[in-house]
C-alpha positions in Angstrom: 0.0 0.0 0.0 1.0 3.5 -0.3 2.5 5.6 2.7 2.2 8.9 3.9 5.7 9.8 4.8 4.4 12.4 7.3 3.0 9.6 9.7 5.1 9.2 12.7 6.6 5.9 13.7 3.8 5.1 16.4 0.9 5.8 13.7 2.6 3.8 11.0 3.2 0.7 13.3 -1.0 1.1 14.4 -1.7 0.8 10.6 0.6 -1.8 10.1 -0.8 -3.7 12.7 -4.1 -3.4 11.1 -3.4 -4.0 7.1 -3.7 -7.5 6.9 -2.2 -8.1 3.8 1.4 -6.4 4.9 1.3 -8.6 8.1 -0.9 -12.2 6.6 2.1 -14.3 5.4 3.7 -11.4 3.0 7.2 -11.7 2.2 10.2 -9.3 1.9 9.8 -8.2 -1.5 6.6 -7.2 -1.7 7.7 -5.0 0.9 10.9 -3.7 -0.8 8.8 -1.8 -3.1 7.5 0.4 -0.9 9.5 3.1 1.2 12.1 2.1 3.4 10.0 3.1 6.9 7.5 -0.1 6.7 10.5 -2.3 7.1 11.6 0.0 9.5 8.4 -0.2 11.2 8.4 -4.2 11.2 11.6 -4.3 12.8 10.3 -2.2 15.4 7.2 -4.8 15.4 9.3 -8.0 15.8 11.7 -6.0 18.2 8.6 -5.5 20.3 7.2 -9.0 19.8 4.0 -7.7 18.7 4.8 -9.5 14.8 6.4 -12.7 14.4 9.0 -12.8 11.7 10.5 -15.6 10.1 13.1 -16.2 7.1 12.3 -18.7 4.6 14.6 -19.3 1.7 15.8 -15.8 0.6 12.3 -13.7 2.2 11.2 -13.1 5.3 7.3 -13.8 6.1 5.8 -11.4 8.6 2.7 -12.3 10.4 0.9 -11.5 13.7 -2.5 -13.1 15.0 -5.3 -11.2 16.7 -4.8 -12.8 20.1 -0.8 -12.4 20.2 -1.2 -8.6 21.5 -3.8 -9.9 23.8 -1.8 -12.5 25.3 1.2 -10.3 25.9 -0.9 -7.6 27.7 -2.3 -10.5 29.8 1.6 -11.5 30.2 2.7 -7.9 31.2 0.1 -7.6 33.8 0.3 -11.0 35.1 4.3 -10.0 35.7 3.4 -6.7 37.3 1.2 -8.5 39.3 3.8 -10.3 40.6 6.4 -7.7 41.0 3.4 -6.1 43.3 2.7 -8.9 45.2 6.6 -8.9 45.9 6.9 -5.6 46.6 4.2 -5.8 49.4 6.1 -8.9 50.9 9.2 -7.1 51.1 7.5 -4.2 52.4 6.0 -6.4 55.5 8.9 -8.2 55.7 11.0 -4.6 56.2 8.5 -3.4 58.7 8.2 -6.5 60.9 12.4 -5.7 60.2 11.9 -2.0 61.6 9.8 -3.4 64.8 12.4 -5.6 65.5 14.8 -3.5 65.3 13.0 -0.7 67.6 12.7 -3.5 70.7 14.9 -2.3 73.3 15.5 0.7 71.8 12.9 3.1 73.4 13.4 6.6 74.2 14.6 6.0 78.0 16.2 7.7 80.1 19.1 5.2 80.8 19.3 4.9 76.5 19.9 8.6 75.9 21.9 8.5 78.6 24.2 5.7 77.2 23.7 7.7 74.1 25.3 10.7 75.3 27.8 8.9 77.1 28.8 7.1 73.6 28.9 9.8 72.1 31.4 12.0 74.8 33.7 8.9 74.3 33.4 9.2 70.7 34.6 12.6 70.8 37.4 12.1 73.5 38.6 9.2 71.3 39.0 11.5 67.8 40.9 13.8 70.3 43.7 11.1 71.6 44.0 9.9 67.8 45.1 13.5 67.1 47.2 14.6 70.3 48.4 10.6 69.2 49.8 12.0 66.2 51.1 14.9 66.9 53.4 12.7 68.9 54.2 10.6 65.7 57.5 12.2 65.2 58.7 10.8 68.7 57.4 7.1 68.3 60.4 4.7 68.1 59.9 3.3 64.6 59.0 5.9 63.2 62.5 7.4 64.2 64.2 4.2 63.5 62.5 4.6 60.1 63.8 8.0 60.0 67.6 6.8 60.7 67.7 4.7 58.1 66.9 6.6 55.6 69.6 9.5 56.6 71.9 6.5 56.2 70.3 5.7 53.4 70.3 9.5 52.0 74.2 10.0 53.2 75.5 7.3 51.3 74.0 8.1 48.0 75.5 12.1 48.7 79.1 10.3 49.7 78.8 8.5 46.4 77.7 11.9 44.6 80.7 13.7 46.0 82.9 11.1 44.8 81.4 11.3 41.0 82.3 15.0 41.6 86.0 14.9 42.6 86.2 12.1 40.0 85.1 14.4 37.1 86.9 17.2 39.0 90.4 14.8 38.7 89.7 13.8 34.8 89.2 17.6 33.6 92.7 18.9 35.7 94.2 16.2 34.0 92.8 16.3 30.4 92.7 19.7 30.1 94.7 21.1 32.5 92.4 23.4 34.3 92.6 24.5 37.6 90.5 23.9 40.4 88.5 27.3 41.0 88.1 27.4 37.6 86.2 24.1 37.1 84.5 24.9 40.3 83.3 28.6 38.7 82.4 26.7 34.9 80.4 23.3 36.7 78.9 26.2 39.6 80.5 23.7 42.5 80.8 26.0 45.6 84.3 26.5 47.0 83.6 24.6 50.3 82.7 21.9 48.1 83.5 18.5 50.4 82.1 15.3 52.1 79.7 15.3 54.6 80.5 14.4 58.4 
């Protein structure tokens, strides 16, 4: 049949649905003649299983009986049905939860006490963590951790200084500066020595 090319995807798929002869048992190229929406509006059809579709030889047959919407509304309901049903079970099941929950857990006196008194030592608890680590500096592995890493850190400088006065030795000797002038050219302060 002829389409109106104005129609919008949801009004084409209701008048697919309803030309029989496009949807009875009609293959692929009869469709091919027309434009290239009514196969783009069966594919939304199969895609929403409200048209079977099935490939035989080289053409695909399209087809969709009265009942099949039926019985997929009946589906769908039946399954929201369900997911009611479970929702209202879990919803008891979280309130008999919540009551639980709330038994010996009044508002007493000797509960907000314990409350408050939970909460003080919360507080007093944060504050020893931080006077803790404002101490860190003084705890015995951290300083032990310290010391070896100066030993650690001195070494590698001892070696440095060493690659220094070694470079320092090969340019007197190849090209026989003196000292204060390879100090001034590599910017190696006159002090220049090993550490203690």
């Amino acid at each position: 049949g002829d389409v109106t090319l104005g129609l919008c995807l949801r009004e084409e798929r209701r008048r697919q649905i309803r030309q029989d002869a496009c949807l009875d048992c009609c293959p692929l190229t009869f469709l091919l003649s027309a434009p290239m929406t009514v196969k783009e509006v069966l594919q939304s059809l199969v895609d929403d299983n409200m048209v079977d579709c099935e490939r035989i030889g080289t053409s695909n047959y399209y087809w969709a009986f009265p009942s099949k919407a039926l019985h997929a509304r009946k589906h769908k309901l039946e399954e929201l049905k369900k997911q009611a049903s479970d929702a209202k079970q879990r919803k008891v099941s979280v309130e008999k939860t919540v009551e639980k929950s709330k038994v010996g857990r009044e508002g007493t006196k000797e509960r907000s006490s314990l409350l408050k008194q939970l909460q003080s030592l919360r507080e007093e608890r944060t504050n020893l963590q931080a006077e803790l680590e404002k101490y860190r500096e003084c705890d015995p592995d951290v300083i032990k951790a310290m010391r070896e890493s100066n030993v650690v850190a001195k070494e590698a400088v001892s070696r440095w200084t060493d690659n220094v006065f070694a470079i320092k030795s090969w340019t007197k000797k190849k090209f026989s500066f003196d000292d204060s002038r390879i100090n001034k050219a590599f910017g190696i302060p006159e002090d220049f020595d090993y550490m203690d």
